[in-house]
CHARMM internal coordinates of N, CA and C (Angstrom, degrees):
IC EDIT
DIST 1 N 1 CA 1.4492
DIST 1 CA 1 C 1.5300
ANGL 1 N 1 CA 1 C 111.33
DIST 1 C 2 N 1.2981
ANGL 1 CA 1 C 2 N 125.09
DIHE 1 N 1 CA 1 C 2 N -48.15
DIST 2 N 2 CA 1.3843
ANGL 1 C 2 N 2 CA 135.52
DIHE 1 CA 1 C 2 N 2 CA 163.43
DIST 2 CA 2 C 1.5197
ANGL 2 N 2 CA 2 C 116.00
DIHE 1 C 2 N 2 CA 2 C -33.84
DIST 2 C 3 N 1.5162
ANGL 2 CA 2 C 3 N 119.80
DIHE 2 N 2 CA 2 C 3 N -47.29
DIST 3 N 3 CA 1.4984
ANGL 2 C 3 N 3 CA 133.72
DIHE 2 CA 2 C 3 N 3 CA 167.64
DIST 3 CA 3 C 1.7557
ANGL 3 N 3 CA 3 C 112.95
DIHE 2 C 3 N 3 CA 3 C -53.12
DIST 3 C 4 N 1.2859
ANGL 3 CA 3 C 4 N 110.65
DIHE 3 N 3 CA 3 C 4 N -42.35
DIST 4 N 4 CA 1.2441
ANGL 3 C 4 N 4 CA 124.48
DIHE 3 CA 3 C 4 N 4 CA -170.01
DIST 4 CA 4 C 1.1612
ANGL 4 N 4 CA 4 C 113.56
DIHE 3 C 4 N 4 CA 4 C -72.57
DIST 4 C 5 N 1.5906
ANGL 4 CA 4 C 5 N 113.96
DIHE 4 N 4 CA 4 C 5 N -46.55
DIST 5 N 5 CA 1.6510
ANGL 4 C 5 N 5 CA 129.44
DIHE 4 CA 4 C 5 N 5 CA 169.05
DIST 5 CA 5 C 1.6572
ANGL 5 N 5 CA 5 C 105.64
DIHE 4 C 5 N 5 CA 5 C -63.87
DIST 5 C 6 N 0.8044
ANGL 5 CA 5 C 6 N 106.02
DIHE 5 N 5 CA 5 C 6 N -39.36
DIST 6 N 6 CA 1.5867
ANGL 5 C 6 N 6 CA 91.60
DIHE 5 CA 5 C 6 N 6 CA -178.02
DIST 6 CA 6 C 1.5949
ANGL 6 N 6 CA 6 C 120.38
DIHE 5 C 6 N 6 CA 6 C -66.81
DIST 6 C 7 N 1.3004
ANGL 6 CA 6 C 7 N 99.41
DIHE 6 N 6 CA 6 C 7 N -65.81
DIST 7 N 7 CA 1.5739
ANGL 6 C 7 N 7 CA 98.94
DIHE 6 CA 6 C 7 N 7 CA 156.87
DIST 7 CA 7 C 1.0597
ANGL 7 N 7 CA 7 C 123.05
DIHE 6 C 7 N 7 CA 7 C -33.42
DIST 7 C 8 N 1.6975
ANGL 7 CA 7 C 8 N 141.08
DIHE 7 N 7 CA 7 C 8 N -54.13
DIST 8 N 8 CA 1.2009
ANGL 7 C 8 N 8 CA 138.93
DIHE 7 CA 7 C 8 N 8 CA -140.41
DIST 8 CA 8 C 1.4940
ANGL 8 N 8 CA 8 C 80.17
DIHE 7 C 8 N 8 CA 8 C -82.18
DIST 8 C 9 N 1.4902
ANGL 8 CA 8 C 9 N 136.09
DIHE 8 N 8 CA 8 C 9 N -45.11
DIST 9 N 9 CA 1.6885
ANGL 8 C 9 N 9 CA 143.06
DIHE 8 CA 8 C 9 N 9 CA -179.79
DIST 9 CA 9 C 1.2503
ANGL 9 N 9 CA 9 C 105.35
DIHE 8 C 9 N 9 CA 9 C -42.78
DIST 9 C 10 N 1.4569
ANGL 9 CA 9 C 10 N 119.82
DIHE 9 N 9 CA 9 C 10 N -54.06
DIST 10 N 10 CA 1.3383
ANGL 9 C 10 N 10 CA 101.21
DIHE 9 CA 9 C 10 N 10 CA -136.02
DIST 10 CA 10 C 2.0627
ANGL 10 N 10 CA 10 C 74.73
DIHE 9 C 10 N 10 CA 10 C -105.63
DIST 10 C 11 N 0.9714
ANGL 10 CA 10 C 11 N 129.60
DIHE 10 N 10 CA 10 C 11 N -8.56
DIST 11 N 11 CA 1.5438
ANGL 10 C 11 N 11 CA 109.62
DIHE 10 CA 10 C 11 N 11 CA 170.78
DIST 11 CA 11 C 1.7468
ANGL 11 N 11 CA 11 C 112.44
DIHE 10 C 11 N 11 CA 11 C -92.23
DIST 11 C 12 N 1.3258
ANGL 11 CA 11 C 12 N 105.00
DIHE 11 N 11 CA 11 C 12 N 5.78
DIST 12 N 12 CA 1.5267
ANGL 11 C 12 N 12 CA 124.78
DIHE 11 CA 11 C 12 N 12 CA 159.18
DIST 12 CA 12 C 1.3375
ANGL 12 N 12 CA 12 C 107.82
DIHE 11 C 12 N 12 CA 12 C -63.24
DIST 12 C 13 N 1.4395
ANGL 12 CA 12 C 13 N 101.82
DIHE 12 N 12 CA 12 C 13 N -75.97
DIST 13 N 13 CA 1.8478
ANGL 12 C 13 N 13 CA 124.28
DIHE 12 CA 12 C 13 N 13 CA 169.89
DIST 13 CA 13 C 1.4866
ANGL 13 N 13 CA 13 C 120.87
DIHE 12 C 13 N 13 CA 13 C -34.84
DIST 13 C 14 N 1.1760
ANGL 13 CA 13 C 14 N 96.78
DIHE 13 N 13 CA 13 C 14 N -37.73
DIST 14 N 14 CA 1.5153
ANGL 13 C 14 N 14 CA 103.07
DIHE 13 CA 13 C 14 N 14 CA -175.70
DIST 14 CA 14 C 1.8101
ANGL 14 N 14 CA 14 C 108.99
DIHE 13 C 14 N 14 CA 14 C -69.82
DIST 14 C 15 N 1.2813
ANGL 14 CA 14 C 15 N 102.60
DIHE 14 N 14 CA 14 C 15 N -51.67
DIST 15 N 15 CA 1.5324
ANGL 14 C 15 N 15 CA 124.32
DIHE 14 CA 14 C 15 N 15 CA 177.63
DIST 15 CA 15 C 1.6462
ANGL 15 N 15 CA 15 C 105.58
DIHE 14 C 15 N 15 CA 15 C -49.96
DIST 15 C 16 N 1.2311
ANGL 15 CA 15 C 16 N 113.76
DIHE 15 N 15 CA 15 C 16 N -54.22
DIST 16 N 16 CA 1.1683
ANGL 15 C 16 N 16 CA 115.12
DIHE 15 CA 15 C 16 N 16 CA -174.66
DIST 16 CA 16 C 1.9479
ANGL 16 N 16 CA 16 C 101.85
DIHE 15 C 16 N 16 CA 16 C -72.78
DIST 16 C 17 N 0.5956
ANGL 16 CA 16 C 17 N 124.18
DIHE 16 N 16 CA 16 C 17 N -67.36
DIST 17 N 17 CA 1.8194
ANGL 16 C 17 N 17 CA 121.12
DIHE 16 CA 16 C 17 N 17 CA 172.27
DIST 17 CA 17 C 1.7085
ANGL 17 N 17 CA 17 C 88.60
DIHE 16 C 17 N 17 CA 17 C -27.82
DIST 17 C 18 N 1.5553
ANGL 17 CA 17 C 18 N 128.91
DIHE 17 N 17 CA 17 C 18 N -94.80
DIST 18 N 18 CA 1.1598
ANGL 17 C 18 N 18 CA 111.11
DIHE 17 CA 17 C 18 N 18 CA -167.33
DIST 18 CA 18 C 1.4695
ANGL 18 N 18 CA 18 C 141.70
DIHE 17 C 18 N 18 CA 18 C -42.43
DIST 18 C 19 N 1.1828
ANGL 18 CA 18 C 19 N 103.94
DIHE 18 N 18 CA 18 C 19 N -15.17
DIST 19 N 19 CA 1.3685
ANGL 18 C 19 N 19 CA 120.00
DIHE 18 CA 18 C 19 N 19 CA 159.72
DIST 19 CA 19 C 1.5611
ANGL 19 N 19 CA 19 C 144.54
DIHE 18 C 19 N 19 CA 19 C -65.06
DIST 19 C 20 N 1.3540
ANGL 19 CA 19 C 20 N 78.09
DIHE 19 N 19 CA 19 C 20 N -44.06
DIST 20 N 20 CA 2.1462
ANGL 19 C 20 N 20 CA 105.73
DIHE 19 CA 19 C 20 N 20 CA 169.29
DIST 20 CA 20 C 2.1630
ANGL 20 N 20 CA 20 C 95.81
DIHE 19 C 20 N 20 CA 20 C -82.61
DIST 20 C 21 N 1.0507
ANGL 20 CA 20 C 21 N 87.16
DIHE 20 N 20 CA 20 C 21 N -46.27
DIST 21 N 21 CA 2.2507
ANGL 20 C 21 N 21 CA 68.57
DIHE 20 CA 20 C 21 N 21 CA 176.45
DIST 21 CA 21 C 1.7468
ANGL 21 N 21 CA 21 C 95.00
DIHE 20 C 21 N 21 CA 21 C -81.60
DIST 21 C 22 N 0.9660
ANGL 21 CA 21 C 22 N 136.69
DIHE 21 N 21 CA 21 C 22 N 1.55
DIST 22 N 22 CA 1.3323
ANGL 21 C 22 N 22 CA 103.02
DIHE 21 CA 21 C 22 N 22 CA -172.35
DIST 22 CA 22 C 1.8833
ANGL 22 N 22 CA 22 C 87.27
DIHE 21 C 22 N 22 CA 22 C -91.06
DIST 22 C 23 N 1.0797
ANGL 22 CA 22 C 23 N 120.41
DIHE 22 N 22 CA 22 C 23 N -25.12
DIST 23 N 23 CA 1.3235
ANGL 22 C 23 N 23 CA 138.76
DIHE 22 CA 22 C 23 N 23 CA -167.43
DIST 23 CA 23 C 1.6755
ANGL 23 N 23 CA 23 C 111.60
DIHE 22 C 23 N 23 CA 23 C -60.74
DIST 23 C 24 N 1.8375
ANGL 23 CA 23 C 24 N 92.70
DIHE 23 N 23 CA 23 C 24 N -63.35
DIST 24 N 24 CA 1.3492
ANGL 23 C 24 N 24 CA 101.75
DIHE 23 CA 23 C 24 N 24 CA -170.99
DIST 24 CA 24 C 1.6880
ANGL 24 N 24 CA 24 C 107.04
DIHE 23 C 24 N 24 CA 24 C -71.95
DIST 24 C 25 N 1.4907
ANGL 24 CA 24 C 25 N 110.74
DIHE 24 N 24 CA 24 C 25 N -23.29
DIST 25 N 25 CA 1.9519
ANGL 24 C 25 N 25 CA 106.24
DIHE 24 CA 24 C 25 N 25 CA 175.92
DIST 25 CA 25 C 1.5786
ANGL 25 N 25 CA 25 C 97.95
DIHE 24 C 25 N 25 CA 25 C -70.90
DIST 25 C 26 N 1.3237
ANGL 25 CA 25 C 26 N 117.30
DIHE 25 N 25 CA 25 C 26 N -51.76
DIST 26 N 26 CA 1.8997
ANGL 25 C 26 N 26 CA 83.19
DIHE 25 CA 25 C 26 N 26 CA 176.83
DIST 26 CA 26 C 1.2035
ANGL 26 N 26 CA 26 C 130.44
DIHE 25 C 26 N 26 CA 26 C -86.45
DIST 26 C 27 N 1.3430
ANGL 26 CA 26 C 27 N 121.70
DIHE 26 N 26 CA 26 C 27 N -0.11
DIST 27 N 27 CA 1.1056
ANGL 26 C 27 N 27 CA 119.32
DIHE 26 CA 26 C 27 N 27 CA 149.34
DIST 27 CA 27 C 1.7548
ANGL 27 N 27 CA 27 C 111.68
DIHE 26 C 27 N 27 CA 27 C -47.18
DIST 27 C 28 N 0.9110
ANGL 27 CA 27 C 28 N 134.76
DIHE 27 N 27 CA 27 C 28 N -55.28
DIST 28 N 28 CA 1.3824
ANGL 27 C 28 N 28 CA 150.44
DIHE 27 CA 27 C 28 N 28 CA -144.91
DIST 28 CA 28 C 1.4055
ANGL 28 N 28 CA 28 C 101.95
DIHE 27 C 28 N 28 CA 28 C -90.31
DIST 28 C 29 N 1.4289
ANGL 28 CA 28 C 29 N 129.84
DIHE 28 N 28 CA 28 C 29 N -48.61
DIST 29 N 29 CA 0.9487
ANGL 28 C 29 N 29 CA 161.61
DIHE 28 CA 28 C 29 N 29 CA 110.55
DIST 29 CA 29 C 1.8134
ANGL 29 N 29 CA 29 C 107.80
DIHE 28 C 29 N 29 CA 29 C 14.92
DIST 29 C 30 N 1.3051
ANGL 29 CA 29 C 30 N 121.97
DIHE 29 N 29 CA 29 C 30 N -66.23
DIST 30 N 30 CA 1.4395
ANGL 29 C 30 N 30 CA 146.73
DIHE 29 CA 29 C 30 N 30 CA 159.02
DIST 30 CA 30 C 2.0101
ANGL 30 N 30 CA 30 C 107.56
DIHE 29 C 30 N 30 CA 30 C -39.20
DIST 30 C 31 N 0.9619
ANGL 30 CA 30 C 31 N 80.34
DIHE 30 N 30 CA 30 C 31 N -49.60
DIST 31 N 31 CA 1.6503
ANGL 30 C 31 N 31 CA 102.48
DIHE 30 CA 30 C 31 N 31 CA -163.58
DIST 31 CA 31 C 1.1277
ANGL 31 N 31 CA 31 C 103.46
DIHE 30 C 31 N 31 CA 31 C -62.52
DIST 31 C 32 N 1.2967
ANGL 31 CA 31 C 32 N 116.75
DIHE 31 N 31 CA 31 C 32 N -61.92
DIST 32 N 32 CA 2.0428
ANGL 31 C 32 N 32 CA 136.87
DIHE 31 CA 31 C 32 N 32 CA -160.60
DIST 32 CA 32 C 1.1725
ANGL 32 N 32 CA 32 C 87.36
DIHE 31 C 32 N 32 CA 32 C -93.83
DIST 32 C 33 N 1.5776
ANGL 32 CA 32 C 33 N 149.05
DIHE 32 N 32 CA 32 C 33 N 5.86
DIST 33 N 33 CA 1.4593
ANGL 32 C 33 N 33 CA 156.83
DIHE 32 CA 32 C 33 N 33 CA 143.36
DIST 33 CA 33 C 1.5166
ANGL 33 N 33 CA 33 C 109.66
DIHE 32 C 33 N 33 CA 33 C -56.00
DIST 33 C 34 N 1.1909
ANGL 33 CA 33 C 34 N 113.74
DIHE 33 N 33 CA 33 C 34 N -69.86
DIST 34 N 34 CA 1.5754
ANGL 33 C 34 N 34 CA 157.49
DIHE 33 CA 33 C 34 N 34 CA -131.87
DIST 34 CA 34 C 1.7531
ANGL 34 N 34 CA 34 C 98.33
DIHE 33 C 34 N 34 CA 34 C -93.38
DIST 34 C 35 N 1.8345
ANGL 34 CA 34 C 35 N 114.93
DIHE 34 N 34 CA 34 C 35 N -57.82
DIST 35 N 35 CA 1.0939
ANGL 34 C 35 N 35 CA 102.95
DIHE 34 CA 34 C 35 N 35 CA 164.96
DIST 35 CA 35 C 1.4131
ANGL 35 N 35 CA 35 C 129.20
DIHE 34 C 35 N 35 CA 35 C -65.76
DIST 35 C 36 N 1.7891
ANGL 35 CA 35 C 36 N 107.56
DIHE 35 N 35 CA 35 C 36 N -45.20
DIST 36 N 36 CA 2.0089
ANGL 35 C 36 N 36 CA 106.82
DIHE 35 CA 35 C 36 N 36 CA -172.75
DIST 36 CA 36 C 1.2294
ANGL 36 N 36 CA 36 C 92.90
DIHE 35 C 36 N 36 CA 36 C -57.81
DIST 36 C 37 N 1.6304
ANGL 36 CA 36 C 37 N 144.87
DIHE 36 N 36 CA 36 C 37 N -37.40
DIST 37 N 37 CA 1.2036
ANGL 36 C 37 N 37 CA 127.79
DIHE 36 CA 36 C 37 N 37 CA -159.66
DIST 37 CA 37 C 1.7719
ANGL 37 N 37 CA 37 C 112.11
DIHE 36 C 37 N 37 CA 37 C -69.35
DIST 37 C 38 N 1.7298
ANGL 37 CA 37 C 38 N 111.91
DIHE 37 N 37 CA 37 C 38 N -30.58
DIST 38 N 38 CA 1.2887
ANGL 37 C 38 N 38 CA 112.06
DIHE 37 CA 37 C 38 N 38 CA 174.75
DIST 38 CA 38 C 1.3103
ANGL 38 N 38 CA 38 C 117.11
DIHE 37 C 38 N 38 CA 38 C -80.25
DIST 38 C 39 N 1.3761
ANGL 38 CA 38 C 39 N 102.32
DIHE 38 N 38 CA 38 C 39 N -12.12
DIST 39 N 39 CA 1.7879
ANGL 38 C 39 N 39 CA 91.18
DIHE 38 CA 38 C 39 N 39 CA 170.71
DIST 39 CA 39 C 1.5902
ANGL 39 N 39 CA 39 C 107.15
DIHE 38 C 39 N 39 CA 39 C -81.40
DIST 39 C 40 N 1.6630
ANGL 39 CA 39 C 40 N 108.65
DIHE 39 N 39 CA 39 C 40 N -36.87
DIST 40 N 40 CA 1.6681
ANGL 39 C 40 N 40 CA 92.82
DIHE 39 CA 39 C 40 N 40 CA -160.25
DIST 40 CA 40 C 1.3377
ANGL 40 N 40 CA 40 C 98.18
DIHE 39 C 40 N 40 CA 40 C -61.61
DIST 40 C 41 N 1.2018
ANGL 40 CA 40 C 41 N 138.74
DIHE 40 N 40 CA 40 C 41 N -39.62
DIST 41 N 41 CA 1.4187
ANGL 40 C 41 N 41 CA 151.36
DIHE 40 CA 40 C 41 N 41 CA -161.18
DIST 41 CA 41 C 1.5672
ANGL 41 N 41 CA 41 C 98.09
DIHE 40 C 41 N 41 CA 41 C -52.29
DIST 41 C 42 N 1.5230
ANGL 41 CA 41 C 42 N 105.23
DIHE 41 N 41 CA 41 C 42 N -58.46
DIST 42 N 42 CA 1.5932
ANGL 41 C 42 N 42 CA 112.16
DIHE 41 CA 41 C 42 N 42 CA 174.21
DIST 42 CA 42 C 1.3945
ANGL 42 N 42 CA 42 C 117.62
DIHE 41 C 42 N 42 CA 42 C -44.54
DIST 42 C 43 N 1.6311
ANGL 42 CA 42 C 43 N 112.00
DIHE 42 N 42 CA 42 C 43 N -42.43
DIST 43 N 43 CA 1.2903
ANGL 42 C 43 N 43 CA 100.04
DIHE 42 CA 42 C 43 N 43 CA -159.52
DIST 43 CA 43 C 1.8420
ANGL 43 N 43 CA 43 C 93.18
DIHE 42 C 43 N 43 CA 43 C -82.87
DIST 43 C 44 N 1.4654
ANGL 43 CA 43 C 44 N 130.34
DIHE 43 N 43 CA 43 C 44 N -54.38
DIST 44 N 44 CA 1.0270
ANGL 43 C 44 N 44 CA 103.15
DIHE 43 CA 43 C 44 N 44 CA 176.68
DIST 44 CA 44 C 1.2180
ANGL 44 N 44 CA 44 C 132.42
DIHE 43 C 44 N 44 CA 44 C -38.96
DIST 44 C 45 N 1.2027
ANGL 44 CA 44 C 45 N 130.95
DIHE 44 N 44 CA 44 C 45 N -61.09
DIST 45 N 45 CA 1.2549
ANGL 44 C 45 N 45 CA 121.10
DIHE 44 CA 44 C 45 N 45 CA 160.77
DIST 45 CA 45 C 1.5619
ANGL 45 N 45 CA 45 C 131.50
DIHE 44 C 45 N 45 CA 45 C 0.55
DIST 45 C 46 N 1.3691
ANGL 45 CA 45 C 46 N 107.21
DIHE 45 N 45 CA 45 C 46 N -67.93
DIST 46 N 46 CA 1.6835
ANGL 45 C 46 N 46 CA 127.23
DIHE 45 CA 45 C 46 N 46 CA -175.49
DIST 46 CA 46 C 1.8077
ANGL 46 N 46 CA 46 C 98.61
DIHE 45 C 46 N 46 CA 46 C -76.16
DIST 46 C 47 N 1.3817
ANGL 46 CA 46 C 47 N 116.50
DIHE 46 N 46 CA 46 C 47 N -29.09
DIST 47 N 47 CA 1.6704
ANGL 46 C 47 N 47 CA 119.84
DIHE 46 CA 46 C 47 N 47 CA -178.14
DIST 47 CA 47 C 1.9650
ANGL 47 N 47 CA 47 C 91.77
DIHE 46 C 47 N 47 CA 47 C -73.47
DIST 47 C 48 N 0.8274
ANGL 47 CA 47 C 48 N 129.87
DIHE 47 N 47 CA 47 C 48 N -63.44
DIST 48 N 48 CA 1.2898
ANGL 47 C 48 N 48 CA 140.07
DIHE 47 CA 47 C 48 N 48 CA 173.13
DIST 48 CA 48 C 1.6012
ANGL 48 N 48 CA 48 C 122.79
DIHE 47 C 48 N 48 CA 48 C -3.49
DIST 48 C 49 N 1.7742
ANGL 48 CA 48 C 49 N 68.71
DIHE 48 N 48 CA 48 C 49 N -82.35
DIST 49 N 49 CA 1.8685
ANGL 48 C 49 N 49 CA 103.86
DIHE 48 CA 48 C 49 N 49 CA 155.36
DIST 49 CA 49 C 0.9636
ANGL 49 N 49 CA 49 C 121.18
DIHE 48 C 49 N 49 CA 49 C -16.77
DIST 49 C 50 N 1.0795
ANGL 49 CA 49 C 50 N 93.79
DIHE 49 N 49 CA 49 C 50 N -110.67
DIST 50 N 50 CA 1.8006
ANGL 49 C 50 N 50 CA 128.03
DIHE 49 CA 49 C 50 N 50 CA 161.32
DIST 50 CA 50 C 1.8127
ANGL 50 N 50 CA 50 C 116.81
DIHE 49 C 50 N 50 CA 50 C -17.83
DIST 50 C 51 N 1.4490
ANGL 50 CA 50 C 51 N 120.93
DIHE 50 N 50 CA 50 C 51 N -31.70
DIST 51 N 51 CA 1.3112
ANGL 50 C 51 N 51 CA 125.16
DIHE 50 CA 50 C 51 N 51 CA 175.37
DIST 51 CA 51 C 1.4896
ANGL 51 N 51 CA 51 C 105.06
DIHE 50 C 51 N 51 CA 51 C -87.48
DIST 51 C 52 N 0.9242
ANGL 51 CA 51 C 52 N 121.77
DIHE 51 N 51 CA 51 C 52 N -19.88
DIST 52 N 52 CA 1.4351
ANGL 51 C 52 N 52 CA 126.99
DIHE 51 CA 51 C 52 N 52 CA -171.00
DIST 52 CA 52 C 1.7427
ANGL 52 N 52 CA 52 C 107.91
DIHE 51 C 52 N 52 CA 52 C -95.80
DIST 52 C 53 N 1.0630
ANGL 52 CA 52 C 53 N 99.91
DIHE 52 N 52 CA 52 C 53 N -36.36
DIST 53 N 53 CA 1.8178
ANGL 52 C 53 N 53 CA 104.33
DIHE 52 CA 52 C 53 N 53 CA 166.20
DIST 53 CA 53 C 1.2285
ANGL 53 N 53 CA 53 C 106.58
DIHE 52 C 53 N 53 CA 53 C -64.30
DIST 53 C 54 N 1.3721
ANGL 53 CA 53 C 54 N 135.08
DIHE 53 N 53 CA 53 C 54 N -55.27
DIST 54 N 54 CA 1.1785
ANGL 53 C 54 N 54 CA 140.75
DIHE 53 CA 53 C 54 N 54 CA -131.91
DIST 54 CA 54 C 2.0559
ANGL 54 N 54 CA 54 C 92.99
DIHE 53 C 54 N 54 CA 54 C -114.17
DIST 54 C 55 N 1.0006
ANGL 54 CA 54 C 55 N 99.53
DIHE 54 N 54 CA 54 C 55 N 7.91
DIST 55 N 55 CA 1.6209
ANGL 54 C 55 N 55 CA 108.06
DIHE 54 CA 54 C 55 N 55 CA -160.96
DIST 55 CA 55 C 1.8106
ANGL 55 N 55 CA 55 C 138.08
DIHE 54 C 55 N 55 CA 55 C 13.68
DIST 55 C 56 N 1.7901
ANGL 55 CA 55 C 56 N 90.71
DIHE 55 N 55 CA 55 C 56 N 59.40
DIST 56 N 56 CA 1.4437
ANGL 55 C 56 N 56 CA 115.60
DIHE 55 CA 55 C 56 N 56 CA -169.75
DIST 56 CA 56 C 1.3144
ANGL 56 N 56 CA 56 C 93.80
DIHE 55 C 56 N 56 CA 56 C -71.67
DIST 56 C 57 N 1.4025
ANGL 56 CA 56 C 57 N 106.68
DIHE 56 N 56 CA 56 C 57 N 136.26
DIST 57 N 57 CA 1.2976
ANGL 56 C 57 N 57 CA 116.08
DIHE 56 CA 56 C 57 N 57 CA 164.01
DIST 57 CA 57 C 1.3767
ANGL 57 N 57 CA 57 C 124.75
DIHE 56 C 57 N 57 CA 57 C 87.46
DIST 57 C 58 N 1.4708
ANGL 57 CA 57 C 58 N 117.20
DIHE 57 N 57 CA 57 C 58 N 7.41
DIST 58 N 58 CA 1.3387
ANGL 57 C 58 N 58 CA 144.35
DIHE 57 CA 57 C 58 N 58 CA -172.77
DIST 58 CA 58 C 1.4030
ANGL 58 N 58 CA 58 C 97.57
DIHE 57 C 58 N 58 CA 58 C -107.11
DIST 58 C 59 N 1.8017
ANGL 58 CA 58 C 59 N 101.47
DIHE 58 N 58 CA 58 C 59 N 139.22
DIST 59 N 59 CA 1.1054
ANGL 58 C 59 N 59 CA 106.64
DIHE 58 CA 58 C 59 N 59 CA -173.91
DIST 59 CA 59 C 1.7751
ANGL 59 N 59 CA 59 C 102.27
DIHE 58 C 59 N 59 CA 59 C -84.60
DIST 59 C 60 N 1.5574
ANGL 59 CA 59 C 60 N 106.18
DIHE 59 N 59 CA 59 C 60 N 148.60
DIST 60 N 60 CA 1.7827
ANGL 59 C 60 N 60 CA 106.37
DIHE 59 CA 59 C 60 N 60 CA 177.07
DIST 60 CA 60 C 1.8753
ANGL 60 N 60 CA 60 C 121.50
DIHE 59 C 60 N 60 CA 60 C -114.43
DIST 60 C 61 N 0.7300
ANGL 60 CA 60 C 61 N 91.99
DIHE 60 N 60 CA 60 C 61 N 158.72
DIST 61 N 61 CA 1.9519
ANGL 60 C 61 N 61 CA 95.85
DIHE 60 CA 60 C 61 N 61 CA 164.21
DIST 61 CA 61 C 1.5971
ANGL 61 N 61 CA 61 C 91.06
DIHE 60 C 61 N 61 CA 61 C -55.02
DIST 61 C 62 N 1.7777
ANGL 61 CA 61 C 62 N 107.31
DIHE 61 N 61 CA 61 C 62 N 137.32
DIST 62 N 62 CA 1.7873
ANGL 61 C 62 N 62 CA 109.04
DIHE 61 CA 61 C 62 N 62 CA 150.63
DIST 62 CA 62 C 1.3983
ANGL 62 N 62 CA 62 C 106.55
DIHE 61 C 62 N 62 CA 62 C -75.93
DIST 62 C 63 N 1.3326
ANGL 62 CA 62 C 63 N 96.78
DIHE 62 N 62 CA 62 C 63 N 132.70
DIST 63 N 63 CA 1.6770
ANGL 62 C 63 N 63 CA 88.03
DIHE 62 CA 62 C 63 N 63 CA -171.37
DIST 63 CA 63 C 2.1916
ANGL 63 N 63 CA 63 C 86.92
DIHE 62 C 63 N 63 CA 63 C -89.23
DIST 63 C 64 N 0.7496
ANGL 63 CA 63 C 64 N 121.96
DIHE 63 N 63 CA 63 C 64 N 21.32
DIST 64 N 64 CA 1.6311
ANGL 63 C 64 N 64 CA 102.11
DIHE 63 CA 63 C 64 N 64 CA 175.61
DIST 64 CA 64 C 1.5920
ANGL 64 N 64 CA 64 C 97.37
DIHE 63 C 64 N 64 CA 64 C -121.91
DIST 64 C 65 N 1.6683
ANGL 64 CA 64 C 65 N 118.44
DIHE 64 N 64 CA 64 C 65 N -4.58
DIST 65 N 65 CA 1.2252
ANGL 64 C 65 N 65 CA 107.07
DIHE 64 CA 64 C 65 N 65 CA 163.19
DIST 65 CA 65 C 1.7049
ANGL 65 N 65 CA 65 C 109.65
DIHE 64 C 65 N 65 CA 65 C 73.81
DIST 65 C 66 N 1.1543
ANGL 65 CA 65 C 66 N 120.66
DIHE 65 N 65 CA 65 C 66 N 39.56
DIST 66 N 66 CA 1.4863
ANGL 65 C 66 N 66 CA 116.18
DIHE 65 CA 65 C 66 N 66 CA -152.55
DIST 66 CA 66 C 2.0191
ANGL 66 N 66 CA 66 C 90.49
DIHE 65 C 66 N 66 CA 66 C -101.16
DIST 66 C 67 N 0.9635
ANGL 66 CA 66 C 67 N 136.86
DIHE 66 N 66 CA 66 C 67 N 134.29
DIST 67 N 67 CA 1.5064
ANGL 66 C 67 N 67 CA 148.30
DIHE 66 CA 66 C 67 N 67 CA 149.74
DIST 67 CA 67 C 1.7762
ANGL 67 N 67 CA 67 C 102.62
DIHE 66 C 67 N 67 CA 67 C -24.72
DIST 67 C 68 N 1.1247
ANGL 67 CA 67 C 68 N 86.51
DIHE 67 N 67 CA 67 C 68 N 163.65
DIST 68 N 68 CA 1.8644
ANGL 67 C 68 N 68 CA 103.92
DIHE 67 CA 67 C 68 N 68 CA 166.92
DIST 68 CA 68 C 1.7994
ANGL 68 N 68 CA 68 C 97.75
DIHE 67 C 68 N 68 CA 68 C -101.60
DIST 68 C 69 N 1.0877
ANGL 68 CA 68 C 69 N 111.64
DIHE 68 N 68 CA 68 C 69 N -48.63
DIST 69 N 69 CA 1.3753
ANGL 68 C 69 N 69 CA 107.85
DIHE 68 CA 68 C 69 N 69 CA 173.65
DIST 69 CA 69 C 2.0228
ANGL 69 N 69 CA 69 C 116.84
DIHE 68 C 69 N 69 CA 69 C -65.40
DIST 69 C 70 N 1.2143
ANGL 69 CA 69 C 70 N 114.65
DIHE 69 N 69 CA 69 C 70 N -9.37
DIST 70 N 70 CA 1.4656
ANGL 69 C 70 N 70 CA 107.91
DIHE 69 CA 69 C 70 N 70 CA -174.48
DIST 70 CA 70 C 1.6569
ANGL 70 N 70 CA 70 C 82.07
DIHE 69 C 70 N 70 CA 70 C -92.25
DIST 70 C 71 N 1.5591
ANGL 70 CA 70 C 71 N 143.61
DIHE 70 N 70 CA 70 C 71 N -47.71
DIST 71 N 71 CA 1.1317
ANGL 70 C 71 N 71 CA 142.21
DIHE 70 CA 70 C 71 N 71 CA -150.44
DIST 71 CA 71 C 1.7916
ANGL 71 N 71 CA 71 C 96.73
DIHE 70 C 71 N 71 CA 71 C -72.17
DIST 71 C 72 N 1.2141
ANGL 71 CA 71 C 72 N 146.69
DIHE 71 N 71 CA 71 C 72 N -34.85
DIST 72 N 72 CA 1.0476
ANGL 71 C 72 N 72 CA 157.26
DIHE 71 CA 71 C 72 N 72 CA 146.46
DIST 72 CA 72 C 1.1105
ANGL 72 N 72 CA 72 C 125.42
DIHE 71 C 72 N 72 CA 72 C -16.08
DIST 72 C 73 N 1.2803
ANGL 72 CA 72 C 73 N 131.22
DIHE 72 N 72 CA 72 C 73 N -37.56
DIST 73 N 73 CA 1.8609
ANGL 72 C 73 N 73 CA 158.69
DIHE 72 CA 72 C 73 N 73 CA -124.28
DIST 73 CA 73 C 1.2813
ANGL 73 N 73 CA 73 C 80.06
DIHE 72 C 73 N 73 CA 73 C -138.48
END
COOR INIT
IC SEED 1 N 1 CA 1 C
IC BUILD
């Protein structure tokens, strides 16, 4: 019985160890989540920005004024 108790302890112990790392990797896991997500957020943000100053991607006047029918030709 003494054999049995010990084992039954230490495959207790064991359980509990795998439990606390399975814990602390997603915890950690959470984290290195949690920051890239506040950077990408950041960087769109400043990409955003920055297109809107610079007015990328906005449609403009042709400044040569050219036809749809001359572009054809």
């Amino acid at each position: 019985m003494n054999d049995y108790d010990m084992a039954r302890e230490n495959f207790v112990n064991m359980g509990e160890m795998m439990m606390r790392l399975i814990y602390q990797m997603n915890v950690g896991w959470q984290e290195f989540l949690g920051y890239y997500t506040g950077l990408n957020e950041a960087r769109k943000q400043f990409d955003e920005k920055f297109q809107e100053q610079r007015g990328i991607g906005e449609e403009t006047d042709d400044p040569f004024n050219s036809d749809e029918e001359e572009e054809k030709r």
